[in-house]
Short mmCIF file of the C-alpha atoms (twelve columns), coordinates in Angstrom:
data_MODEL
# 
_entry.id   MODEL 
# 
loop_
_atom_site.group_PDB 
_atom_site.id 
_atom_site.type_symbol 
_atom_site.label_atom_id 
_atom_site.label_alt_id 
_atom_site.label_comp_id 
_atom_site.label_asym_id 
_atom_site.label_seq_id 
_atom_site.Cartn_x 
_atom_site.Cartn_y 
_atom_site.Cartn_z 
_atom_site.pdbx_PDB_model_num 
ATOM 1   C CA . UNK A 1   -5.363  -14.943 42.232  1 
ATOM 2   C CA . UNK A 2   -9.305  -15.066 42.891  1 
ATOM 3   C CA . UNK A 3   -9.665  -15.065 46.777  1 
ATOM 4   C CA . UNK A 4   -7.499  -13.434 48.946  1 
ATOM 5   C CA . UNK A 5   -7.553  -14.763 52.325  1 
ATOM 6   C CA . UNK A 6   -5.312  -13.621 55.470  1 
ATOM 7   C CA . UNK A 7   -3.688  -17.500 55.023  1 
ATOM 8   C CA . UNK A 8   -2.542  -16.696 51.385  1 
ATOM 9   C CA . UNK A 9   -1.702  -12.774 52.050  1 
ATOM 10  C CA . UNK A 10  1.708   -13.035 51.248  1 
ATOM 11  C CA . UNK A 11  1.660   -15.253 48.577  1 
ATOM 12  C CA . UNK A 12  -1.089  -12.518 46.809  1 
ATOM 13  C CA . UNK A 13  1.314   -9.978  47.670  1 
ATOM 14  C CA . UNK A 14  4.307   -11.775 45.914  1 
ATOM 15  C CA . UNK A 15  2.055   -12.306 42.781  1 
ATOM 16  C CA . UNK A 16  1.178   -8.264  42.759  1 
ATOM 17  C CA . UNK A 17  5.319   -7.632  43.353  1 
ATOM 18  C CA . UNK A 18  5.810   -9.827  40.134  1 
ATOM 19  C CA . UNK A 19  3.005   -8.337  38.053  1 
ATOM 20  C CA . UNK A 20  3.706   -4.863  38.739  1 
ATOM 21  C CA . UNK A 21  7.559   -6.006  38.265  1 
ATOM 22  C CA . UNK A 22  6.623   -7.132  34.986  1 
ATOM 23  C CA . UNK A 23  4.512   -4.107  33.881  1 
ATOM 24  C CA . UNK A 24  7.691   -1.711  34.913  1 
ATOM 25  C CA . UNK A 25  10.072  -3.169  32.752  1 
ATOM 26  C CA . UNK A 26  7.630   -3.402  29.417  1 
ATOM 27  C CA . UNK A 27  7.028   0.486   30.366  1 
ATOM 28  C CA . UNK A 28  10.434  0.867   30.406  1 
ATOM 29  C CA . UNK A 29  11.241  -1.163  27.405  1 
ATOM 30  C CA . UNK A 30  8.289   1.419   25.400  1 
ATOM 31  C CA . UNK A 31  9.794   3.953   26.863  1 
ATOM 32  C CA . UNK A 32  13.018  3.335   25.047  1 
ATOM 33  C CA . UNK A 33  10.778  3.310   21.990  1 
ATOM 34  C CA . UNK A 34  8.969   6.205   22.526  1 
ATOM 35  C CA . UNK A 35  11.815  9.412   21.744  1 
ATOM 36  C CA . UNK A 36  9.633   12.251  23.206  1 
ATOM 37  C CA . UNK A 37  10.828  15.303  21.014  1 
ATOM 38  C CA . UNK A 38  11.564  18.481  23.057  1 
ATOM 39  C CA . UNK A 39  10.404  22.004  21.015  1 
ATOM 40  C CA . UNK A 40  13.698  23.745  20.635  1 
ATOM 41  C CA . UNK A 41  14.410  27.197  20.059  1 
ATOM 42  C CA . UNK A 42  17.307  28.616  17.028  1 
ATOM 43  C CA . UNK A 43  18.900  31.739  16.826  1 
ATOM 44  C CA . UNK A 44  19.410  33.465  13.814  1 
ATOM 45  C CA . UNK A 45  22.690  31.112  13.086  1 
ATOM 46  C CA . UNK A 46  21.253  28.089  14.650  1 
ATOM 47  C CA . UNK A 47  18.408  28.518  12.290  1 
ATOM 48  C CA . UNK A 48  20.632  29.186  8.787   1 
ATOM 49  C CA . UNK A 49  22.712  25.852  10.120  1 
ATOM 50  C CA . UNK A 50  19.379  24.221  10.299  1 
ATOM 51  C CA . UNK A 51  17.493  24.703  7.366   1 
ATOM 52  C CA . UNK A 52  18.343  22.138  4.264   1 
ATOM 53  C CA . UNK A 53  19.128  25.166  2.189   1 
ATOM 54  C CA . UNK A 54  21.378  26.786  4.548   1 
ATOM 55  C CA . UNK A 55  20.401  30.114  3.560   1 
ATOM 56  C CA . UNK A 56  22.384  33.699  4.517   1 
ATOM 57  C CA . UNK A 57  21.439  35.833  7.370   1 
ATOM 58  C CA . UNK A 58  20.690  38.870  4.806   1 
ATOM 59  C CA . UNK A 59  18.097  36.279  3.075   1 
ATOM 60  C CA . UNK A 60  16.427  35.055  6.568   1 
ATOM 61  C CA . UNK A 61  16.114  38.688  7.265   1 
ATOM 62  C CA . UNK A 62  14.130  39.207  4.008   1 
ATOM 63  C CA . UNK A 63  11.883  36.423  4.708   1 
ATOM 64  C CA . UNK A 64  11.240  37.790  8.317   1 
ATOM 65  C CA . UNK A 65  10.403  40.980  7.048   1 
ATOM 66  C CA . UNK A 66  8.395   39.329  4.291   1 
ATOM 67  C CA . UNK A 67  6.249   37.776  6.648   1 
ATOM 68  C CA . UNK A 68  7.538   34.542  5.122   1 
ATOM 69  C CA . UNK A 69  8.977   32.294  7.846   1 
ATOM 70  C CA . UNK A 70  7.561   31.890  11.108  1 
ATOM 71  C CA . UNK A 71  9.574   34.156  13.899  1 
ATOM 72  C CA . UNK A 72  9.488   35.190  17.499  1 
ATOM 73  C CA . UNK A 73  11.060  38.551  17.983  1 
ATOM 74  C CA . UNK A 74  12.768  39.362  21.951  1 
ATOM 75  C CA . UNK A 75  13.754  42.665  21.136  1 
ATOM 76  C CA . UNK A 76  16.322  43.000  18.734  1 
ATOM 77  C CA . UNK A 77  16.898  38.766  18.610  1 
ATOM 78  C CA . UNK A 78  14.807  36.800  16.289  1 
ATOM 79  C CA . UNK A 79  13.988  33.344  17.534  1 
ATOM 80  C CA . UNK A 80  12.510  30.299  15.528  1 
ATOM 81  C CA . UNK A 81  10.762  27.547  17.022  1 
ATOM 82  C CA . UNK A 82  11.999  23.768  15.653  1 
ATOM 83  C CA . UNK A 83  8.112   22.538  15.377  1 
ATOM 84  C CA . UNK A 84  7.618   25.413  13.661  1 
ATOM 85  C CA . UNK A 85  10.055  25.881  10.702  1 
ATOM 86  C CA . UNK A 86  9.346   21.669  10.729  1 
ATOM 87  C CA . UNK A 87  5.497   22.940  9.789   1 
ATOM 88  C CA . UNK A 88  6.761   25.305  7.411   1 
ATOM 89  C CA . UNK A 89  9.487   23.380  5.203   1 
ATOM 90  C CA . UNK A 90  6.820   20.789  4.753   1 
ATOM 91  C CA . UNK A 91  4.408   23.866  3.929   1 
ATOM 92  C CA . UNK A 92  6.603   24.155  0.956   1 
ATOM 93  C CA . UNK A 93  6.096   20.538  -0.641  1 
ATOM 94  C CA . UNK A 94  5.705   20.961  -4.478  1 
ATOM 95  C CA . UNK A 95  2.517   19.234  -5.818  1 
ATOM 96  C CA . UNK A 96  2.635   16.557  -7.683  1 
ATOM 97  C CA . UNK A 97  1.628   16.600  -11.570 1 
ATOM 98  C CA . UNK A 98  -2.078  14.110  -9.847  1 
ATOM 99  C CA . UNK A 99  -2.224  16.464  -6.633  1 
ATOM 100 C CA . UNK A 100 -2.828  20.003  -9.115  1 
ATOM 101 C CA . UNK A 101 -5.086  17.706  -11.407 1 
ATOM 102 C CA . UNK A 102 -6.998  16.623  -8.398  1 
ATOM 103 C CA . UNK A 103 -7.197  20.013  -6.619  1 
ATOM 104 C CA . UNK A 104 -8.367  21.573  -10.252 1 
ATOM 105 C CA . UNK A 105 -11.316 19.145  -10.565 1 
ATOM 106 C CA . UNK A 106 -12.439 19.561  -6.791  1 
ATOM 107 C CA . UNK A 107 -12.399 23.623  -7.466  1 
ATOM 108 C CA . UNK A 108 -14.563 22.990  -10.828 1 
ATOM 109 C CA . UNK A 109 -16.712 20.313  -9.095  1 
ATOM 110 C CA . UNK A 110 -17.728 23.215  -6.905  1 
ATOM 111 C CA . UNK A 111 -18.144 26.146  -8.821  1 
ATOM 112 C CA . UNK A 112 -19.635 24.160  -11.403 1 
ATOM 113 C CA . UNK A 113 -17.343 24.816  -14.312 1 
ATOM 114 C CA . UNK A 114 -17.690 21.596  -16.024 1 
ATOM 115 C CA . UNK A 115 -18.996 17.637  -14.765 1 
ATOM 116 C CA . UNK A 116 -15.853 15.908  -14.158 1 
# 
């Protein structure tokens, strides 16, 4: 479609129809693809349920007051945000036997301890 004239008007019209046809449905079909996660919010049972260790409510209320897991407090309720226990269970990853050797050498590297 390189000139539009008033003669081929409706033909140019029927070409934009398709290509903006076309362009919906491979939107669509992404949009299938694409799961958009919603941030959702755990009570205190919610969160035990949640978390691969399934821990008890006298333990979650020793990590709270340890400063340990991440918590929103509305009044008396404690609230945990999805994205953020997600950021903290990962937080916990044990190093690997090559991560500690690696993070040891970059520590002497710069304080000069030894030439690695």
């Amino acid at each position: 479609m390189n000139n539009i004239t008033f003669g081929n008007l409706p033909d140019a019209v029927n070409e934009i129809n398709d290509k903006l046809s076309r362009i919906e449905k491979i939107l669509f079909e992404k949009g299938k693809e694409v799961k958009l996660e919603v941030d959702e919010w755990f009570n205190l049972i919610e969160f035990c349920n949640y978390h691969p260790d399934k821990p008890s409510k006298p333990t979650v209320y020793g990590w709270v007051n340890s400063g340990i897991v991440p918590v929103h407090k509305g009044g008396k309720k404690l609230r945990f945000l999805k994205s953020e226990i997600d950021t903290w269970l990962k937080q916990g990853k044990k190093r690997t036997l090559l991560e500690t050797l690696e993070e040891t050498d970059n520590y002497l590297k710069i304080k000069g301890g030894r030439n690695v």
